[in-house]
PyMOL CGO cylinders between C-alpha atoms (Angstrom):
from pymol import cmd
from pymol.cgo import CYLINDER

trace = [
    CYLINDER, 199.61, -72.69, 0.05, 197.35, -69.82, 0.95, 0.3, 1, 1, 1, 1, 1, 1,
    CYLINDER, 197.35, -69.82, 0.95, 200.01, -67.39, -1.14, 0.3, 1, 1, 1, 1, 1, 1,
    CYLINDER, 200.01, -67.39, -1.14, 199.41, -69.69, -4.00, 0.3, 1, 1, 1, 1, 1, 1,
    CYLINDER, 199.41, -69.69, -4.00, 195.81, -69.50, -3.71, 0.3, 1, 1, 1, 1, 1, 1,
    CYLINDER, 195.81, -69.50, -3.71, 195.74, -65.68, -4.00, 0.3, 1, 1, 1, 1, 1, 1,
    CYLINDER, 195.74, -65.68, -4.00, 198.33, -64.86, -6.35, 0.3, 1, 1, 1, 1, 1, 1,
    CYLINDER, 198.33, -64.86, -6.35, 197.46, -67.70, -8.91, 0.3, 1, 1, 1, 1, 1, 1,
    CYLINDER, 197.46, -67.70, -8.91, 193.99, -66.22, -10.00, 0.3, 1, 1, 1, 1, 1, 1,
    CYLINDER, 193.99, -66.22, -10.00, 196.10, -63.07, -9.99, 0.3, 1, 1, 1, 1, 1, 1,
    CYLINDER, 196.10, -63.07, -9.99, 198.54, -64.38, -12.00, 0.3, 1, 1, 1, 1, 1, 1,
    CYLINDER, 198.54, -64.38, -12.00, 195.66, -65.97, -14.94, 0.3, 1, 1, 1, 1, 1, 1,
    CYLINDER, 195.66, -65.97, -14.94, 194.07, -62.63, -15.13, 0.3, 1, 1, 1, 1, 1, 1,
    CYLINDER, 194.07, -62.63, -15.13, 197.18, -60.73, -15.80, 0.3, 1, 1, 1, 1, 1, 1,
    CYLINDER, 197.18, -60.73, -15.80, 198.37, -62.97, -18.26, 0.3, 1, 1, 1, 1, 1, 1,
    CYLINDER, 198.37, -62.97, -18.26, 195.16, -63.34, -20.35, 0.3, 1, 1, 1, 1, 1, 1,
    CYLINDER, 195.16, -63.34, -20.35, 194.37, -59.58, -19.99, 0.3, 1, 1, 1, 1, 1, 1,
    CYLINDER, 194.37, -59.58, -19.99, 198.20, -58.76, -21.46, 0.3, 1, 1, 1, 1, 1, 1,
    CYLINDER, 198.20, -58.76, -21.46, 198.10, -61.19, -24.34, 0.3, 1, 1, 1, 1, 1, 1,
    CYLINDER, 198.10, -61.19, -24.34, 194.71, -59.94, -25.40, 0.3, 1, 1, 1, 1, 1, 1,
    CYLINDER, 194.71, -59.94, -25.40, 195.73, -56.46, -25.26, 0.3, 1, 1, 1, 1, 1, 1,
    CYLINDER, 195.73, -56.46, -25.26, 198.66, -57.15, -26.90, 0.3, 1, 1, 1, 1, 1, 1,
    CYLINDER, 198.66, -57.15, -26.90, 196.87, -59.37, -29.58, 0.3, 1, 1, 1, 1, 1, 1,
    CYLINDER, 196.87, -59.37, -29.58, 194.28, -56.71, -30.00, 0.3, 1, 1, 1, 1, 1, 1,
    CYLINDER, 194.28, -56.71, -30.00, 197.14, -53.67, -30.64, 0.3, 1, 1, 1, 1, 1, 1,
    CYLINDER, 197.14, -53.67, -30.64, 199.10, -56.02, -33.21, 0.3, 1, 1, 1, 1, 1, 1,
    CYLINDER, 199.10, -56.02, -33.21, 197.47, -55.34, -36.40, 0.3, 1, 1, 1, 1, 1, 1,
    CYLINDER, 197.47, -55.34, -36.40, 201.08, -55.72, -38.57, 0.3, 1, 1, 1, 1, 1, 1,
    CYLINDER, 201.08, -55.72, -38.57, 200.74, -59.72, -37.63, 0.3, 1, 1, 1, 1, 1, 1,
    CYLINDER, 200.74, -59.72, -37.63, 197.13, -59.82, -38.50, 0.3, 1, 1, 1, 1, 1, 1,
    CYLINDER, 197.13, -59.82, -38.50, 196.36, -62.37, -35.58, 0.3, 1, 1, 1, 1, 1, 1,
    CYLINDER, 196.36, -62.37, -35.58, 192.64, -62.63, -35.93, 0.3, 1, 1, 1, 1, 1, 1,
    CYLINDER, 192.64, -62.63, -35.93, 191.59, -59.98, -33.02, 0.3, 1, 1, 1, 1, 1, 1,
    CYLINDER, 191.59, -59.98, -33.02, 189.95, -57.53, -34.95, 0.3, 1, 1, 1, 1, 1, 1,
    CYLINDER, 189.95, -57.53, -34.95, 186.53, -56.68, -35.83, 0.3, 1, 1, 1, 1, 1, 1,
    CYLINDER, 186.53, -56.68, -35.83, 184.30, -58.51, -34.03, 0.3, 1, 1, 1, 1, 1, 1,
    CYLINDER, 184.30, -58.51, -34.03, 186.35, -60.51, -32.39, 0.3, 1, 1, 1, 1, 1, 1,
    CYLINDER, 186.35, -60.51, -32.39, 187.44, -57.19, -30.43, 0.3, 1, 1, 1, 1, 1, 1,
    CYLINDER, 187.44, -57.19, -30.43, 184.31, -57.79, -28.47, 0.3, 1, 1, 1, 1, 1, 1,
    CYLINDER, 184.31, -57.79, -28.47, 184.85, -61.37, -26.88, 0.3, 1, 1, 1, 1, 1, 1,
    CYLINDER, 184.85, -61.37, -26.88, 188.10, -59.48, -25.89, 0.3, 1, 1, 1, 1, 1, 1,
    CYLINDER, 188.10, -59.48, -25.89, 186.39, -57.08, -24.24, 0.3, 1, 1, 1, 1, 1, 1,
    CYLINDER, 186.39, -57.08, -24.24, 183.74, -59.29, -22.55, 0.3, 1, 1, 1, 1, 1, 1,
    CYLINDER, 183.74, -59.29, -22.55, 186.60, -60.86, -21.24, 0.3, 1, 1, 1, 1, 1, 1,
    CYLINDER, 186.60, -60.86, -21.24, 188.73, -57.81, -20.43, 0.3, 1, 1, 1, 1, 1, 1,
    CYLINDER, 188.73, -57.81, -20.43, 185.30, -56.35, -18.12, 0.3, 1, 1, 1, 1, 1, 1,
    CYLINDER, 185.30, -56.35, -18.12, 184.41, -59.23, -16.58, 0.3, 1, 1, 1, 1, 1, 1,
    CYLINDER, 184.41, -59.23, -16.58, 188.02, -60.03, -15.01, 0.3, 1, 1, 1, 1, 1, 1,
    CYLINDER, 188.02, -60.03, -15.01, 188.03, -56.44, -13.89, 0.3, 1, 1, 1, 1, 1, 1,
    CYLINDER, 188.03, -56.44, -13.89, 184.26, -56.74, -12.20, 0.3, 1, 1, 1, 1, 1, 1,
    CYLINDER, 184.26, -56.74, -12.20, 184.58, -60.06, -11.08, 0.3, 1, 1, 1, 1, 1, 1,
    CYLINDER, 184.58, -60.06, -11.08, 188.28, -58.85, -9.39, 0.3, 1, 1, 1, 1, 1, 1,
    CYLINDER, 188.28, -58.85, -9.39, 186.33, -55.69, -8.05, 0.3, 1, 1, 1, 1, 1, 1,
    CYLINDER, 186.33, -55.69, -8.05, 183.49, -57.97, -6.63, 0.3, 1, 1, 1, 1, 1, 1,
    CYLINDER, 183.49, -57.97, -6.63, 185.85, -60.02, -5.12, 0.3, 1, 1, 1, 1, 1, 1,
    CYLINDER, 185.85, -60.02, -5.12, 187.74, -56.79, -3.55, 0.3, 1, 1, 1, 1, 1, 1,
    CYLINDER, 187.74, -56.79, -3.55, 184.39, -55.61, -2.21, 0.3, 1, 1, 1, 1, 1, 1,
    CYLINDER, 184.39, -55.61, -2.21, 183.26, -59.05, -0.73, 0.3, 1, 1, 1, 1, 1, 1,
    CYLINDER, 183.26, -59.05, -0.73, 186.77, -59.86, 0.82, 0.3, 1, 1, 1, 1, 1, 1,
    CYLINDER, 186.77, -59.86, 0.82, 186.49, -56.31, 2.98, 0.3, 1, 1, 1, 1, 1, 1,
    CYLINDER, 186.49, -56.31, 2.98, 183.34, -57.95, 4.30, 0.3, 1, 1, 1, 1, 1, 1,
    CYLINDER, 183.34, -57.95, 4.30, 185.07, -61.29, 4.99, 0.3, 1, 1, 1, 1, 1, 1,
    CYLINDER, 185.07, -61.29, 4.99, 183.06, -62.99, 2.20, 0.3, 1, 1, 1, 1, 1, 1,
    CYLINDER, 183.06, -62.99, 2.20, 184.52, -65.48, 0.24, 0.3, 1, 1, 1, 1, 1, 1,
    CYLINDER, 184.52, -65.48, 0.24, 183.09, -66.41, -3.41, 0.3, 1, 1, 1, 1, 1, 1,
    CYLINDER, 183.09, -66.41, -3.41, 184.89, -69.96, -4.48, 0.3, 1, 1, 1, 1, 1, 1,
    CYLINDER, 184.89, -69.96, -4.48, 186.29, -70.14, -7.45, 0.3, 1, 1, 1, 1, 1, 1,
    CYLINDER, 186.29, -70.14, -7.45, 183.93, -72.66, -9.61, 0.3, 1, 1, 1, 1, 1, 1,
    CYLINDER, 183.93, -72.66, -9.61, 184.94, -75.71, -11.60, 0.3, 1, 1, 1, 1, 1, 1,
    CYLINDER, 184.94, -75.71, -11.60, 183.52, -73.76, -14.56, 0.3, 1, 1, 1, 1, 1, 1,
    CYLINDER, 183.52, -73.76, -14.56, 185.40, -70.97, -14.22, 0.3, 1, 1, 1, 1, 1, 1,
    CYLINDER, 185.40, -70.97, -14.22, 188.59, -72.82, -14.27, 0.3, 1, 1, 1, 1, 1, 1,
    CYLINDER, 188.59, -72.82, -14.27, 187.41, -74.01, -17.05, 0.3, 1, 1, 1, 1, 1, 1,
    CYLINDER, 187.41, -74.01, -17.05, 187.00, -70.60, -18.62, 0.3, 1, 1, 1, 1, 1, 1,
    CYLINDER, 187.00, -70.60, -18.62, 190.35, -70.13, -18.18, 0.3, 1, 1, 1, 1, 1, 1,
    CYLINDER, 190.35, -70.13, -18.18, 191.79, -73.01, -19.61, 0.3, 1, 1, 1, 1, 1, 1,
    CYLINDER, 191.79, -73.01, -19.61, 189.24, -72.26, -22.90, 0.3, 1, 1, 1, 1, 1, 1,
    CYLINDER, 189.24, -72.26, -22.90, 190.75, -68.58, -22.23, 0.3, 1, 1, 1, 1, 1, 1,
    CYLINDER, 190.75, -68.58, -22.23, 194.38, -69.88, -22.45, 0.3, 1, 1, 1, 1, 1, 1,
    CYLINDER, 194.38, -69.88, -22.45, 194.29, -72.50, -25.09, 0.3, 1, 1, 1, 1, 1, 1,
    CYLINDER, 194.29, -72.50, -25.09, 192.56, -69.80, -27.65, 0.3, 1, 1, 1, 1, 1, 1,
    CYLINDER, 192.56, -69.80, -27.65, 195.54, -67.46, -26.70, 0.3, 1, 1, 1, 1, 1, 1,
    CYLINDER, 195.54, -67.46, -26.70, 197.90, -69.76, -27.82, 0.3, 1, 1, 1, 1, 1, 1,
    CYLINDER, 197.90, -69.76, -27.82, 196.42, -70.59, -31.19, 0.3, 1, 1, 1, 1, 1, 1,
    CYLINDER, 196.42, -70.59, -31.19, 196.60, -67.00, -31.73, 0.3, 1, 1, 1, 1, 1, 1,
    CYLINDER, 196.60, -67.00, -31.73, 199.63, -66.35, -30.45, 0.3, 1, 1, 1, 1, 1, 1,
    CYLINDER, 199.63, -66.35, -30.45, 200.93, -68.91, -33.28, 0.3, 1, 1, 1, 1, 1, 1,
    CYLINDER, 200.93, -68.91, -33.28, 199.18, -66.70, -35.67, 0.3, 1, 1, 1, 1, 1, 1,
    CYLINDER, 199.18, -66.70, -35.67, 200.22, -66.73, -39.31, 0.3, 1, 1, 1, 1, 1, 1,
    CYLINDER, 200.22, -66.73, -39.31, 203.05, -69.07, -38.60, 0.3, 1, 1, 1, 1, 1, 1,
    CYLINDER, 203.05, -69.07, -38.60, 200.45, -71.54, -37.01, 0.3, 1, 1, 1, 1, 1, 1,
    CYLINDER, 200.45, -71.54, -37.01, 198.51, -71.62, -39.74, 0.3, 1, 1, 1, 1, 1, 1,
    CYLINDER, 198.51, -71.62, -39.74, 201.68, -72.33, -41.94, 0.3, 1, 1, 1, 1, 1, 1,
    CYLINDER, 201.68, -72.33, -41.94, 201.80, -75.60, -40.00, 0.3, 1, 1, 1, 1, 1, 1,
    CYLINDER, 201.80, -75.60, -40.00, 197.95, -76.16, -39.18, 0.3, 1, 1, 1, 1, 1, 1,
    CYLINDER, 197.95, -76.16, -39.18, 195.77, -74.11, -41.72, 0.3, 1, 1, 1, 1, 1, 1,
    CYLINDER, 195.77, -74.11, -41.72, 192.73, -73.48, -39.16, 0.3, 1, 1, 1, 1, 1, 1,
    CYLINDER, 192.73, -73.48, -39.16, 195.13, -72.06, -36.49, 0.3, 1, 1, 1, 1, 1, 1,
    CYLINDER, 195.13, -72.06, -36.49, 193.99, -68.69, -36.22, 0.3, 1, 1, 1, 1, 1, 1,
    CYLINDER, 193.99, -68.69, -36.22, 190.29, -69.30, -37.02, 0.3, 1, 1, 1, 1, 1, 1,
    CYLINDER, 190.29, -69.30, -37.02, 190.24, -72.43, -34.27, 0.3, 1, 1, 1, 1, 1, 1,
    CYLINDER, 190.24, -72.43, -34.27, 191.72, -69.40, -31.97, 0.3, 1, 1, 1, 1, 1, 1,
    CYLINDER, 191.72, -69.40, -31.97, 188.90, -66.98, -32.54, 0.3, 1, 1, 1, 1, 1, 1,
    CYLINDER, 188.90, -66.98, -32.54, 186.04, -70.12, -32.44, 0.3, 1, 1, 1, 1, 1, 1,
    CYLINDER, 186.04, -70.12, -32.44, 187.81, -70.85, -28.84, 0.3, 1, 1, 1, 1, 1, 1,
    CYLINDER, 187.81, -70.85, -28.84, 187.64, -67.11, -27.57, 0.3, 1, 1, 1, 1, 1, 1,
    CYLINDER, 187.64, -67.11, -27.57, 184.08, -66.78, -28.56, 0.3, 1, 1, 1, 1, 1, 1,
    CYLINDER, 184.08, -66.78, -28.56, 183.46, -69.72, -26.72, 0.3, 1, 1, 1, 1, 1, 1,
    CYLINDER, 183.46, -69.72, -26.72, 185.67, -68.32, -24.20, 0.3, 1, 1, 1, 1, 1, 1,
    CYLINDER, 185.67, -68.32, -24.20, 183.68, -65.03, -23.64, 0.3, 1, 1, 1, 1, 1, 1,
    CYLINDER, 183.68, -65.03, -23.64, 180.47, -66.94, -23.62, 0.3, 1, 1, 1, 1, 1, 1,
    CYLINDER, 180.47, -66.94, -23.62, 181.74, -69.29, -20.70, 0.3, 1, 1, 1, 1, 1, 1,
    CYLINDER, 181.74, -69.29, -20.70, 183.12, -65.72, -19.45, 0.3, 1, 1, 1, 1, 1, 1,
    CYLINDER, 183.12, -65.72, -19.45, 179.32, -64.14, -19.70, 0.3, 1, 1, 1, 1, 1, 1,
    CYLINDER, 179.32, -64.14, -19.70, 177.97, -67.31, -17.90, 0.3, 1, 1, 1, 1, 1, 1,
    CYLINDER, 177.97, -67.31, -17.90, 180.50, -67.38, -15.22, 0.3, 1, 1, 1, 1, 1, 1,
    CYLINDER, 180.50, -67.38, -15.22, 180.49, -63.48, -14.39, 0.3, 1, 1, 1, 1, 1, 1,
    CYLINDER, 180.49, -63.48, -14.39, 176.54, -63.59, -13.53, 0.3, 1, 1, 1, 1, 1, 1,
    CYLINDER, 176.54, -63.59, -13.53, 177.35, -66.24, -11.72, 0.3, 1, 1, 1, 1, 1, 1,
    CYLINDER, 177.35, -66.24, -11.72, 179.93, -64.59, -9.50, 0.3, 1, 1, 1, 1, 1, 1,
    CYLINDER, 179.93, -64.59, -9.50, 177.59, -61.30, -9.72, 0.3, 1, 1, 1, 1, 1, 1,
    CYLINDER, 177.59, -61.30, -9.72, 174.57, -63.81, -8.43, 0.3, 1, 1, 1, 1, 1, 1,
    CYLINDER, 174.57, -63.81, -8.43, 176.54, -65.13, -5.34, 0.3, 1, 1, 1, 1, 1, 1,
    CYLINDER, 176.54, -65.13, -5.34, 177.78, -61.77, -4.30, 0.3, 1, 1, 1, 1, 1, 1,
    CYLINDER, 177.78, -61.77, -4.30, 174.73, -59.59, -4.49, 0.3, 1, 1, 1, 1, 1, 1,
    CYLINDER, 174.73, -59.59, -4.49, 172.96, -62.00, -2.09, 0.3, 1, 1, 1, 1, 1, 1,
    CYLINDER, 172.96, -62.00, -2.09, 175.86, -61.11, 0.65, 0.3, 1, 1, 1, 1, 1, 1,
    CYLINDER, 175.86, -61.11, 0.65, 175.71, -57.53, -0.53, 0.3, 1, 1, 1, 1, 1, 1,
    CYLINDER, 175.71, -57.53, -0.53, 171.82, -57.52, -0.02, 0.3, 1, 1, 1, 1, 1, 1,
    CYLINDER, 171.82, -57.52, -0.02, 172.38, -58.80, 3.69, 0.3, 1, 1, 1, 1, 1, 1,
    CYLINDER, 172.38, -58.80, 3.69, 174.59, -56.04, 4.34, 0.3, 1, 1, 1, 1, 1, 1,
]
cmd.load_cgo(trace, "trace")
């Protein structure tokens, strides 16, 4: 439905943007986002918020960006890596690479991220331009 099809990307970006916060302010459970990892977090916390900006912008001058295959993609990477750290410690009780397969899948997460925001960034500037 055409509700479904605006409050589902709505719905991703909340979700990932809470978890990472949330995984980021947990340092009692040690949960792997520290460090460097902070920074795929926040690669991936900047480019929701530009891309969802962008998107803003372009819709007020009836533009439409489509969402790419890749960038469902990103947020499937996005999700998956969430959970493995969500299981934490307790994951790797169970599976001993739990957290570390977690922070190896956000990396690769913000890199897809990276890729997919200069895409968006590409595709709008060229309707921005003919404004």
């Amino acid at each position: 439905s055409n509700i479904g099809k605006m409050l589902d990307p709505i719905a991703d970006k909340l979700l990932v943007a809470t978890c990472l916060l949330l995984l980021a302010a947990d340092t009692d459970r040690h949960a792997g986002i520290a460090g460097w990892s902070l920074w795929a977090a926040i690669i991936i916390l900047c480019r929701e918020i530009l891309v969802s900006g962008l998107r803003e912008y372009l819709a007020a001058l009836k533009v439409s960006v489509p969402v790419t295959q890749l960038a469902k993609w990103k947020t499937a990477i996005q999700m998956v890596a969430i959970a493995f750290l969500l299981a934490g410690p307790a994951g790797d009780k169970v599976f001993p690479l739990t957290t570390q397969t977690g922070l190896v899948l956000l990396w690769i997460a913000a890199l897809v991220t990276l890729y997919t925001g200069y895409d968006y960034f590409r595709a709008g500037l060229k309707h921005i331009m003919d404004e």
